[in-house]
C-alpha positions in Angstrom: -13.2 19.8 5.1 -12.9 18.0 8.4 -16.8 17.5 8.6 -15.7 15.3 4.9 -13.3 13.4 6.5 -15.6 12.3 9.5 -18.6 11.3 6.9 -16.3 9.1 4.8 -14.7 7.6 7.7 -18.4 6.9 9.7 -19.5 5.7 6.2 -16.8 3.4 6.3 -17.1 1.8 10.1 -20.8 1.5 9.6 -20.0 -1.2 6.9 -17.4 -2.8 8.8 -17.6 -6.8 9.3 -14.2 -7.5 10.4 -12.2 -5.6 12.8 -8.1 -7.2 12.6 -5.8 -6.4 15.3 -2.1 -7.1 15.6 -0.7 -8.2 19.1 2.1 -6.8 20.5 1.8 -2.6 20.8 -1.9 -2.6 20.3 -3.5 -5.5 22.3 -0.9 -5.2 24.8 1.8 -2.7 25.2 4.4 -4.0 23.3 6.8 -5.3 26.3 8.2 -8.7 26.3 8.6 -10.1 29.7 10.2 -13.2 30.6 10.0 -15.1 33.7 12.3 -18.3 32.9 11.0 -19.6 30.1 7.6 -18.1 30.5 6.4 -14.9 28.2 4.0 -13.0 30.5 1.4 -10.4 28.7 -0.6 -7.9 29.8 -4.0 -7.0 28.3 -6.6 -4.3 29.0 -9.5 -5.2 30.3 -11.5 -2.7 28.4 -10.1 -3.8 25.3 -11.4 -6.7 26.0 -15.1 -5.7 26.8 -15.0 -4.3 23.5 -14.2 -7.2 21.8 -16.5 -9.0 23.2 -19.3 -6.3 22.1 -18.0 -6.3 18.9 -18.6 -10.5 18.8 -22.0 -10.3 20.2 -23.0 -8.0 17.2 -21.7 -10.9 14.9 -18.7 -8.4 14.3 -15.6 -10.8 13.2 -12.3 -10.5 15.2 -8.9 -11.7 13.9 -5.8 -11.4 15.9 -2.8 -11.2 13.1 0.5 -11.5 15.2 4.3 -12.0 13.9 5.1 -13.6 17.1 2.7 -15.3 19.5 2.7 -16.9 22.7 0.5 -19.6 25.1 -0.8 -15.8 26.7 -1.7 -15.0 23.1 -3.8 -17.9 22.9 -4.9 -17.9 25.6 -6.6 -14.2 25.9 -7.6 -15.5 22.7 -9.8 -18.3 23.7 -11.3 -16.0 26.8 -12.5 -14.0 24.4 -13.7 -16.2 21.9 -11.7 -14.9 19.6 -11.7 -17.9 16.7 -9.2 -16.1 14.2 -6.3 -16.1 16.0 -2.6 -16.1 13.5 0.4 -16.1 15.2 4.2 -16.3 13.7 2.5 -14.3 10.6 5.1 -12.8 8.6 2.8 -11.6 5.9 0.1 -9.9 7.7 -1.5 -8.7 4.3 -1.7 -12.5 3.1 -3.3 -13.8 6.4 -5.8 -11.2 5.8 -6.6 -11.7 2.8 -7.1 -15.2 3.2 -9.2 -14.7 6.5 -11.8 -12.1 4.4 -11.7 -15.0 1.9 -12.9 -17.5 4.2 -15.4 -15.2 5.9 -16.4 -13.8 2.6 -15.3 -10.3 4.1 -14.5 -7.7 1.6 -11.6 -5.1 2.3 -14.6 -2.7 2.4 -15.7 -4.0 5.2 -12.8 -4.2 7.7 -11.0 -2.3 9.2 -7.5 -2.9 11.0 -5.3 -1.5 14.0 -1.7 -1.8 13.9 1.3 0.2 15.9 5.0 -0.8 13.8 5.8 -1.1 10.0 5.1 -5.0 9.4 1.2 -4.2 10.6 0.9 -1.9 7.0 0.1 -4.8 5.3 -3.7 -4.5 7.3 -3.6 -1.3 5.7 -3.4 -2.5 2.2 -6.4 -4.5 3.2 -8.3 -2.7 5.0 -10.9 0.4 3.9 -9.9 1.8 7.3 -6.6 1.5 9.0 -6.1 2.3 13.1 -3.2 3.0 14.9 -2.9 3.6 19.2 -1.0 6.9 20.0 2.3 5.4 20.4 2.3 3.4 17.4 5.4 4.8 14.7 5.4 7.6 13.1 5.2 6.2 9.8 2.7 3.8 10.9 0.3 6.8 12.0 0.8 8.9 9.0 -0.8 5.6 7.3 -3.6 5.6 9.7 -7.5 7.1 9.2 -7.3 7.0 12.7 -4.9 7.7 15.6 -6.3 6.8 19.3 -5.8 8.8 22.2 -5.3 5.7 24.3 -1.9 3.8 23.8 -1.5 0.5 22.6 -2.5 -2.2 25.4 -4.3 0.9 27.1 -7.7 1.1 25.9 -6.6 1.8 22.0 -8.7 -0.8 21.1 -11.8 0.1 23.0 -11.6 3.5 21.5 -11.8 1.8 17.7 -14.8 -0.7 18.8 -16.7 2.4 20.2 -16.2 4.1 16.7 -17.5 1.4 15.0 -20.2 0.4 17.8 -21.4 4.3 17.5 -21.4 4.0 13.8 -23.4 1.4 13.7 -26.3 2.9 15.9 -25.3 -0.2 18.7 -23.5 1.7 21.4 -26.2 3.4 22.6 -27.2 -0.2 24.4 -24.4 -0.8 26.1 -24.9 2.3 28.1 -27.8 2.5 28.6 -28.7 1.3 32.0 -30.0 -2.0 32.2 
C-alpha cells in the first residue's frame, strides 16, 4: 500500500501554498552558542536556496519559532522571508492566524518541525515534516521523515518534494 501512501502524500504537496518551518533543530541544528552576549546560528546554505525557490514560485514561507534571535532575523530578511514569529509559544495559533491572513487553508500547507511544541504545525497542517533527528514522538507524527538532519539540508529535501510535485523542479536543473 506504499504506492497509496506516496499518491496521497504527492496529492497533498502539489496543493501546497504555505510551507511553515520552526527554527531551532530544523533551520539550524538545534545548538545554542553564545559568544558574550551574542547568540551565533548556523544555517544551511541549501536550505536556503530552497527557500528561495519556493518564494519565487509565489510559495509562502513562515518561520514559527519559540525563541528567536537578531541571527533569526536576520537569515530571515536575506531570504525574504516576510512571516517571520519568534517567542511563539502557541505555534498552532500563529499558524492559524498566518493562513488567515494569507487566506491559506490547512490543505494547503505543509509544516516541518523536530521537538514536541512544533506539533501544533501538525494540527494545521495537511502534511507534517520532520528532519531525521527530530524526536521520536515528533516523527511518529510526521508524513515525512528526511534523511538530512535538521540545519543539514532537511529543509531542502521538503522543498524538493514539493518543487517535484508541483512539476517546477525540473527548471532548476536544468542547465541554463
Amino acid at each position: 500500500m506504499e504506492g497509496t501512501a506516496d499518491t496521497e502524500r504527492s496529492a497533498v504537496l502539489k496543493r501546497v501554498r504555505l510551507v511553515a518551518l520552526d527554527v531551532d533543530g530544523v533551520l539550524t541544528d538545534g545548538q545554542v552558542v553564545y559568544v558574550g552576549d551574542e547568540e551565533l546560528q548556523s544555517f544551511c546554505v541549501q536550505d536556503g536556496q530552497g527557500i528561495a525557490w519556493l518564494r519565487s514560485h509565489g510559495i509562502e514561507v513562515a518561520w514559527i519559532t519559540g525563541r528567536g534571535s537578531r541571527a533569526t532575523v536576520r537569515r530571515a530578511e536575506e531570504l525574504g522571508v516576510r512571516e517571520l514569529h519568534m517567542q511563539s509559544r502557541s505555534k498552532a495559533g500563529v499558524l492559524d492566524a498566518v493562513q488567515k491572513r494569507l487566506g491559506i487553508s490547512p490543505e494547503e500547507t505543509v509544516a516541518m518541525g523536530d521537538d514536541l511544541p512544533d506539533l501544533g504545525l501538525a494540527s494545521q497542517s495537511a502534511l507534517f515534516a520532520a528532519p531525521a533527528n527530530a524526536r521520536p514522538e515528533v516523527k511518529a507524527r510526521a508524513g515525512v521523515v528526511t534523511q538530512a538532519c535538521g540545519g543539514h539540508g532537511a529543509v531542502r529535501e521538503l522543498v524538493e518534494l514539493v518543487l517535484v510535485a508541483q512539476g517546477l523542479w525540473a527548471g532548476h536543473v536544468a542547465t541554463r
